[in-house]
C-alpha positions as CSV (number, residue, x, y, z in Angstrom):
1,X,-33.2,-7.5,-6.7
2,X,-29.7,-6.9,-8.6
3,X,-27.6,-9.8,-8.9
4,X,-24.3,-10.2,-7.3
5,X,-21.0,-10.3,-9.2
6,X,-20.9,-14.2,-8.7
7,X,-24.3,-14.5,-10.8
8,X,-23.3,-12.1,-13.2
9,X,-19.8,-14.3,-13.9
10,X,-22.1,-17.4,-14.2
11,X,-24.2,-15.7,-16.7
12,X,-21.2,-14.2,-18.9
13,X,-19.7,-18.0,-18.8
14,X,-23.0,-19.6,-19.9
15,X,-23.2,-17.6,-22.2
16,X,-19.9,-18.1,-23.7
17,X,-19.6,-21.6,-24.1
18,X,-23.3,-21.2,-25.2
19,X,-22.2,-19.0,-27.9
20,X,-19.5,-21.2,-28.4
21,X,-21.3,-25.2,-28.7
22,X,-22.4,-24.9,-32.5
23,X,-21.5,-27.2,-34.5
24,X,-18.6,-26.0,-35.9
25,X,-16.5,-25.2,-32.4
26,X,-18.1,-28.2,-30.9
27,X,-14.4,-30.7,-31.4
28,X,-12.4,-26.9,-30.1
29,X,-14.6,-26.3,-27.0
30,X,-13.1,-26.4,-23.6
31,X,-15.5,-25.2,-20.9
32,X,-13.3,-26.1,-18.2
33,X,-11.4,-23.2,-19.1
34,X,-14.2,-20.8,-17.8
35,X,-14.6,-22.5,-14.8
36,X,-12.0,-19.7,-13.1
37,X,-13.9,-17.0,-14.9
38,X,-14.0,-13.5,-12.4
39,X,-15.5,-10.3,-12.4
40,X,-14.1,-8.1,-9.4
41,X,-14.7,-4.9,-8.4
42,X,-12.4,-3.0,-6.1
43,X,-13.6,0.8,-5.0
44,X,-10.9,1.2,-2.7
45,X,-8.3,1.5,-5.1
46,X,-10.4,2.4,-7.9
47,X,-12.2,5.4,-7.2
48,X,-13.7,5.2,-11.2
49,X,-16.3,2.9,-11.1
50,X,-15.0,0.1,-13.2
51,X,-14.4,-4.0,-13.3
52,X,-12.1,-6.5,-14.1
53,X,-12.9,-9.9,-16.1
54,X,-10.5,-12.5,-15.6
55,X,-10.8,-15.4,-18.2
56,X,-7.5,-18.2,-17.3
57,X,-4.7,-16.3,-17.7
58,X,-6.0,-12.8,-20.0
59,X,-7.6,-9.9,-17.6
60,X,-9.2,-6.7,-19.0
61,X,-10.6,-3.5,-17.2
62,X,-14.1,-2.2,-18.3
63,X,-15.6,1.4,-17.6
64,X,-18.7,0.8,-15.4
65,X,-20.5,3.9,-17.2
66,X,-20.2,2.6,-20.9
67,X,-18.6,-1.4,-20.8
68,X,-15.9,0.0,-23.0
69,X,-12.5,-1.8,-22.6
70,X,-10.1,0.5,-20.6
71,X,-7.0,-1.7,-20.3
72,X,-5.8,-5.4,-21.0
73,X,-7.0,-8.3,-23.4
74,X,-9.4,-10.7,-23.2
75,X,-8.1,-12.6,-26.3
76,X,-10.9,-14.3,-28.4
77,X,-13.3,-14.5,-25.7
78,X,-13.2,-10.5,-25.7
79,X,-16.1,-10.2,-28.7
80,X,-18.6,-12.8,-26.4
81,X,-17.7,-10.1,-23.0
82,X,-18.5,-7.2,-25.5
83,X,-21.8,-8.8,-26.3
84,X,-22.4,-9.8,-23.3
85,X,-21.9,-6.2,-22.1
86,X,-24.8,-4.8,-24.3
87,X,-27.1,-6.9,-23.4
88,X,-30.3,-5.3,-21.5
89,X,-29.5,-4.8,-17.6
90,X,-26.3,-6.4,-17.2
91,X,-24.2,-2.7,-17.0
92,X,-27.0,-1.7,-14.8
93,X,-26.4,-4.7,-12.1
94,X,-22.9,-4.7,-12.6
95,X,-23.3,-1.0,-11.5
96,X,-25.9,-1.4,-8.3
97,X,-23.0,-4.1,-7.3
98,X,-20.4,-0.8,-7.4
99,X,-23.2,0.8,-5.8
100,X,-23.2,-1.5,-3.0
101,X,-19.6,-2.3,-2.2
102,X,-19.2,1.6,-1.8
103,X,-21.6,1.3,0.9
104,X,-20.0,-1.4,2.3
105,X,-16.7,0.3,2.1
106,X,-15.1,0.9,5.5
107,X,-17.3,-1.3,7.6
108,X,-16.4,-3.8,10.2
109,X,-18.1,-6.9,11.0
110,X,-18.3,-8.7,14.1
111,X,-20.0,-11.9,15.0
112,X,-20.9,-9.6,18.5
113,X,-23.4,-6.8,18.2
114,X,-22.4,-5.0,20.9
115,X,-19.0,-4.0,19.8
């Protein structure tokens, strides 16, 4: 089962205040500044499957196809995305969530079934 885009920005921001706890960031480390961290997808008004990281106040726009930066800045937290990118799987579920929001695209919901 692919994970959904809420998992996946948990993941990237365990991982980067993983990457970032040795000993010689330890005194620098704020992980309270990833606790806004956001990966949102919008298929409506992109029709090029791609995402957008938001870290505080930096954004960036990644193509879905290869995880290579399209737009924006990330700052120093950029080289920890970038890794986090090439790991095994996570373009793949990033792209079965693109997947599935295009399905989703243009459907209503109703708490009644019958209209």
């Amino acid at each position: 089962m692919a994970k959904t885009l809420n998992e996946l920005a948990n993941e990237l921001k365990d991982l980067i205040i993983d990457l970032q706890s040795d000993a010689h960031n330890r005194g620098s480390l704020r992980p309270e500044r990833y606790n806004n961290l956001k990966i949102l997808m919008d298929v409506a008004a992109n029709p090029t499957p791609n995402f957008d990281i938001f870290i505080g106040m930096s954004s960036a726009e990644f193509a879905l196809r290869t995880g290579d930066k399209l737009k924006g800045s990330l700052g120093p937290d950029e080289k920890y995305v970038l890794r986090w990118l090439a790991k095994p799987g996570v373009l793949e579920d990033l792209r079965q969530c693109w997947m599935a929001k295009e399905k989703q695209r243009g459907k209503a919901y109703t708490n009644d079934e019958n209209h």
